[in-house]
C-alpha positions in Angstrom: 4.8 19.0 17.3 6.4 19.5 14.0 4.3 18.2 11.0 4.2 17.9 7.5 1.4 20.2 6.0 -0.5 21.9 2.7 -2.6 24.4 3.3 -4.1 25.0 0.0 -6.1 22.1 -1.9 -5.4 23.9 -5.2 -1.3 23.6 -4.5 -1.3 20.3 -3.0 2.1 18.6 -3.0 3.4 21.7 -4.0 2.0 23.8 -1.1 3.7 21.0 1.4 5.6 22.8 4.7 7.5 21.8 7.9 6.0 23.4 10.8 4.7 23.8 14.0 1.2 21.7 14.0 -1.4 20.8 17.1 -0.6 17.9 19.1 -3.5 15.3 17.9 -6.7 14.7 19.7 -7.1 10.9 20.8 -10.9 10.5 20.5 -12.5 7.0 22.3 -10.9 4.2 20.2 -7.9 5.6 19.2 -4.2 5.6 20.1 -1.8 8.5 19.9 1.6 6.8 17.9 4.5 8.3 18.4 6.1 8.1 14.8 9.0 6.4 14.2 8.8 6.0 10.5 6.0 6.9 7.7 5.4 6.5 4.0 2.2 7.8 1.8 1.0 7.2 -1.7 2.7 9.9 -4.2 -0.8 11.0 -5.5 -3.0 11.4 -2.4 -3.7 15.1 -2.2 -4.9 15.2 -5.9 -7.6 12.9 -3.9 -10.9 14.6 -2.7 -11.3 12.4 0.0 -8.0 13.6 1.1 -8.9 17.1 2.1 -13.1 16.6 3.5 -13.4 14.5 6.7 -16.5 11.5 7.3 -18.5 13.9 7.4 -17.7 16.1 4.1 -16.5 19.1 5.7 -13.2 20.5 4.8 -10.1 19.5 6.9 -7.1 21.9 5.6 -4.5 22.5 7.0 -4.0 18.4 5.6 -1.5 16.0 7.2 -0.5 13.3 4.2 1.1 10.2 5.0 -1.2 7.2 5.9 1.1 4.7 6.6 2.6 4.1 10.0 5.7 2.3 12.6 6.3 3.6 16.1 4.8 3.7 19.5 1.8 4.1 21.3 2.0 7.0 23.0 -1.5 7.3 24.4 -4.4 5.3 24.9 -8.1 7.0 24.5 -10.7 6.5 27.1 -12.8 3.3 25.9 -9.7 1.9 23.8 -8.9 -1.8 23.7 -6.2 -4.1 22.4 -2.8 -1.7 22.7 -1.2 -0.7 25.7 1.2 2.6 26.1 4.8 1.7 24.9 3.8 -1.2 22.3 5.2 -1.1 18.6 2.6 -1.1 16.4 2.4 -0.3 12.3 -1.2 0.3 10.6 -2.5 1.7 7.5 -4.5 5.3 9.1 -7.6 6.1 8.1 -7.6 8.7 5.2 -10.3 11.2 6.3 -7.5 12.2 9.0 -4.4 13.6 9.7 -2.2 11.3 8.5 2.0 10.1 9.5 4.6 12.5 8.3 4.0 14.4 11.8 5.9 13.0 15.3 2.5 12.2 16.5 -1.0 10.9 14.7 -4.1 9.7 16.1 -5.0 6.6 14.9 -8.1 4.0 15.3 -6.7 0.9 17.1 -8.4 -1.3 14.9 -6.3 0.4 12.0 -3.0 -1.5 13.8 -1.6 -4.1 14.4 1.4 -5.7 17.1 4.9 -4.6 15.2 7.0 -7.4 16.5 10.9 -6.1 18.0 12.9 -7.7 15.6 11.2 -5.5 12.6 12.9 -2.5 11.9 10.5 0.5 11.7 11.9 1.9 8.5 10.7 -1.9 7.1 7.7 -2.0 8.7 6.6 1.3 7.5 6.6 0.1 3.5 4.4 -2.6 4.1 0.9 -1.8 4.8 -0.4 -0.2 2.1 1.5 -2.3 -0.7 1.2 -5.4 1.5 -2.6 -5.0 2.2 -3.5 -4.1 -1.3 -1.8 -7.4 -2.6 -3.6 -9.6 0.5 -7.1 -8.1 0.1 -6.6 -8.4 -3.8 -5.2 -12.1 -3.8 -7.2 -13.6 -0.4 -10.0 -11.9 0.0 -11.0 -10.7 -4.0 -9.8 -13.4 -5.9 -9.9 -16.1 -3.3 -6.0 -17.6 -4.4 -5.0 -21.0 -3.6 -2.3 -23.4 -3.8 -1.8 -24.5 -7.6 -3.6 -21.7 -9.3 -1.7 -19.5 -11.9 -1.8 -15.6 -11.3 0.0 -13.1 -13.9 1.0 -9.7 -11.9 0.8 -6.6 -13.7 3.5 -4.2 -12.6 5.4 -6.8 -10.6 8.0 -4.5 -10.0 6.3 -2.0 -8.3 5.4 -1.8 -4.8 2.2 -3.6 -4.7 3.1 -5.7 -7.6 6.1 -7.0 -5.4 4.2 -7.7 -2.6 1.7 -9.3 -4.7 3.8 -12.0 -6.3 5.7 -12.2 -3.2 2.4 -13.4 -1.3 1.1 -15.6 -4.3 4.3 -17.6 -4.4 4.4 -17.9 -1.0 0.6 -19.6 -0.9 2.0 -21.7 -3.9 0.7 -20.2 -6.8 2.5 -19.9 -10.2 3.1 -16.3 -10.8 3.9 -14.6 -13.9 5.5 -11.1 -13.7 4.6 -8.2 -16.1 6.4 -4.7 -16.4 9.1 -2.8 -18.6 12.3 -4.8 -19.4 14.1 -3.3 -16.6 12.7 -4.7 -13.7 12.5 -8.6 -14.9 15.6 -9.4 -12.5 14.0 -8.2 -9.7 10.3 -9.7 -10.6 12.2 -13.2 -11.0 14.3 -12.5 -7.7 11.0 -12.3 -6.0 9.8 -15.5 -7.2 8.0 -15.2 -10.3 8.2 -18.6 -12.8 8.2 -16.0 -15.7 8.5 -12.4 -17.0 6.3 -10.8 -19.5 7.8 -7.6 -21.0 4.8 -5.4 -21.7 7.2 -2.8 -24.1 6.8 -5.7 -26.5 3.8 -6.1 -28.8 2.3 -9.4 -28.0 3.3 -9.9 -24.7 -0.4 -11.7 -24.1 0.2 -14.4 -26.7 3.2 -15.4 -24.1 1.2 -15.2 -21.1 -1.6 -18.4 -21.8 -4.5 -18.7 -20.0 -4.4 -18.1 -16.3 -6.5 -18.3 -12.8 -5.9 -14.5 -11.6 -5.1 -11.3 -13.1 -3.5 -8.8 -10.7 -3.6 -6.1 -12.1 -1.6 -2.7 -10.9 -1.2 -0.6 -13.8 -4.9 0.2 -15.8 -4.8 1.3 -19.0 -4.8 -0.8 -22.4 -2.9 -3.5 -20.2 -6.0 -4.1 -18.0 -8.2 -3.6 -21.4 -6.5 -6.7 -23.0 -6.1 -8.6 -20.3 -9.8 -10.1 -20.2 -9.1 -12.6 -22.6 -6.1 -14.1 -20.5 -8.5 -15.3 -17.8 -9.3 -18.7 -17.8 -13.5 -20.2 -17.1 -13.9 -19.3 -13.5 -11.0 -17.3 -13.3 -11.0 -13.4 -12.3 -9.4 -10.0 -13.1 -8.6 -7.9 -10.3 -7.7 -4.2 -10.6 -5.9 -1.7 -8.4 -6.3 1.0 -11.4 -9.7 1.6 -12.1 -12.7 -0.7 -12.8 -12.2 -3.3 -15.8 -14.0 -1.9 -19.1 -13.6 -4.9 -20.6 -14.9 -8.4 -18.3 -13.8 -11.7 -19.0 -16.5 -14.6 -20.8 -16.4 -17.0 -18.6 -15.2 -15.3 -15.8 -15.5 -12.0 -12.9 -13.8 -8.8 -13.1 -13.6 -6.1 -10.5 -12.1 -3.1 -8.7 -11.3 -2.1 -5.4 -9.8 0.1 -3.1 -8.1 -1.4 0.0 -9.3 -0.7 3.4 -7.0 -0.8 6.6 -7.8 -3.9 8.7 -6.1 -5.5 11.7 -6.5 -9.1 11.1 -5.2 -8.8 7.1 -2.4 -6.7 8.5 -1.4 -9.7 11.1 -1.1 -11.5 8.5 1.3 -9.2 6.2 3.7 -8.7 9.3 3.6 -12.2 9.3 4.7 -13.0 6.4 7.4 -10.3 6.5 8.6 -12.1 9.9 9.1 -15.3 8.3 11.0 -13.8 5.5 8.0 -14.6 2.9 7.3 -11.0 2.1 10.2 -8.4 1.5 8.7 -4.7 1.0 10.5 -2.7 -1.6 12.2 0.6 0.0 13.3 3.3 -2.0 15.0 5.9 -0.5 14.7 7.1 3.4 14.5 10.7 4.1 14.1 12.8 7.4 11.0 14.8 8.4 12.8 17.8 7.0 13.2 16.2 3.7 9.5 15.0 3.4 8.0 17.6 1.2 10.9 17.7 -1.2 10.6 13.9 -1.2 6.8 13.7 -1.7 6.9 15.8 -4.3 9.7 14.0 -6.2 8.5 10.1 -5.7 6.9 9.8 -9.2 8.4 7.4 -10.9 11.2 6.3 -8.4 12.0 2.6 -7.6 10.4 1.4 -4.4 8.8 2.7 -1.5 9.9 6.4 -0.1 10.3 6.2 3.7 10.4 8.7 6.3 12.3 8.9 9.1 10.7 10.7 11.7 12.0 9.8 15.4 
């Protein structure tokens, strides 16, 4: 099958090829996707756990690309849920080969239904921005109806999904970013904007339920003071160095899972939760793509079948 691949840890992005690849081994539990469409997070080979597998052995020639639409190809011995032909998008697990290949093995329990009406190039920006912002908002913070929730980087992937979801469960949400994305932060739903190129962009934001927090750094830092008794700061970034009184802080890194990713698709479905795609390249294109994403608008797809 043709695949996108590095070979050397030390080049990483840099290193990526088009070529000829092994057909991928279905082990009991999986599924073999065919790929219809892929995306993957621009920094993921400067990861260590992107190059060792479970076990801590190394796994070049590495596959990037974790996030998946298409087909299930195969079904493993001893594999439940999914039958051969069904749509399906999932978030893969990251000590594997991952999606910019026309076939990747994937844990079942890493996908989820992909109803027909979704378009695969749609479906394949939503897991990873779209389970960050659940897992961070449901399951983290514990978000209900009423509450106030100030987004940091509500312009960005995650950060769209984020305030998209929070508005949705009928929460005020307050956007934060550069000037240039406030239309779009305020399109998606947000009450207000907070422009963080401006010096006292907390003394605007008041005291709030939830902190959502996408971007690290001296924003996250000051931050702590904007959460209200009982409230928590959540953080994508890195863990908080600075906690709230009279409230919780904490990091996390999101972890695929069927039954939060039900509920993403869901909410895309129903028109509650609109991923933000960038640009759409073919398999060809991938490494020059993967390589260029920093700092580009949206989600990079790619097109595979």
């Amino acid at each position: 099958m043709k695949a996108v691949r590095t070979h050397d840890r030390d080049a990483a992005a840099d290193g990526l090829v088009v070529e000829e690849a092994p057909y991928p081994y279905a082990a009991e539990g999986d599924v073999i996707v065919r790929v219809r469409a892929a995306s993957f997070t621009p920094d993921e080979l400067t990861w260590p756990g992107s190059w060792v597998d479970r076990g801590g052995r190394d796994r070049a020639p590495v596959i990037p690309g974790h996030e998946v639409s298409g087909e299930v190809a195969e079904v493993a011995v001893g594999t439940t849920g999914l039958s051969v032909g069904q749509r399906v998008v999932g978030l893969t697990d990251w000590s594997r080969n991952g999606a910019l290949a026309e076939y990747v093995a994937v844990e079942a329990r890493n996908l989820a239904p992909l109803p027909a009406g979704i378009d695969h190039v749609q479906a394949a920006a939503l897991p990873m921005p779209g389970l960050t912002a659940w897992q961070g908002l449901f399951v983290h913070a514990r978000l209900e109806a009423g509450q106030s929730v100030l987004v940091h980087g509500a312009g960005g992937g995650v950060g769209s999904a984020a305030t998209q979801l929070a508005r949705a469960a009928g929460a005020r949400v307050i956007g934060t970013g550069r000037g240039a994305s406030r239309g779009r932060v305020l399109e998606l739903g947000a009450e207000d904007f907070l422009d963080l190129e401006q010096p006292a962009w907390e003394e605007a934001a008041g005291r709030v339920d939830i902190v959502f927090d996408a971007l690290g750094g001296d924003v996250l830092d000051r931050s702590a003071a904007l959460v209200g008794p009982g409230g928590i700061l959540v953080s994508i970034a890195r863990p908080p160095s600075v906690r709230p009184e009279d409230g919780r802080a904490m990091y996390f890194i999101v972890e695929p899972d069927r039954g939060h990713l039900l509920e993403v698709v869901r909410r895309h479905q129903d028109g509650a939760l609109r991923p933000l795609v960038g640009a759409v390249h073919p398999l060809e294109r991938a490494p020059e793509a993967f390589r260029a994403k920093k700092g580009t608008v949206g989600k990079t797809v790619i097109h595979v079948a």
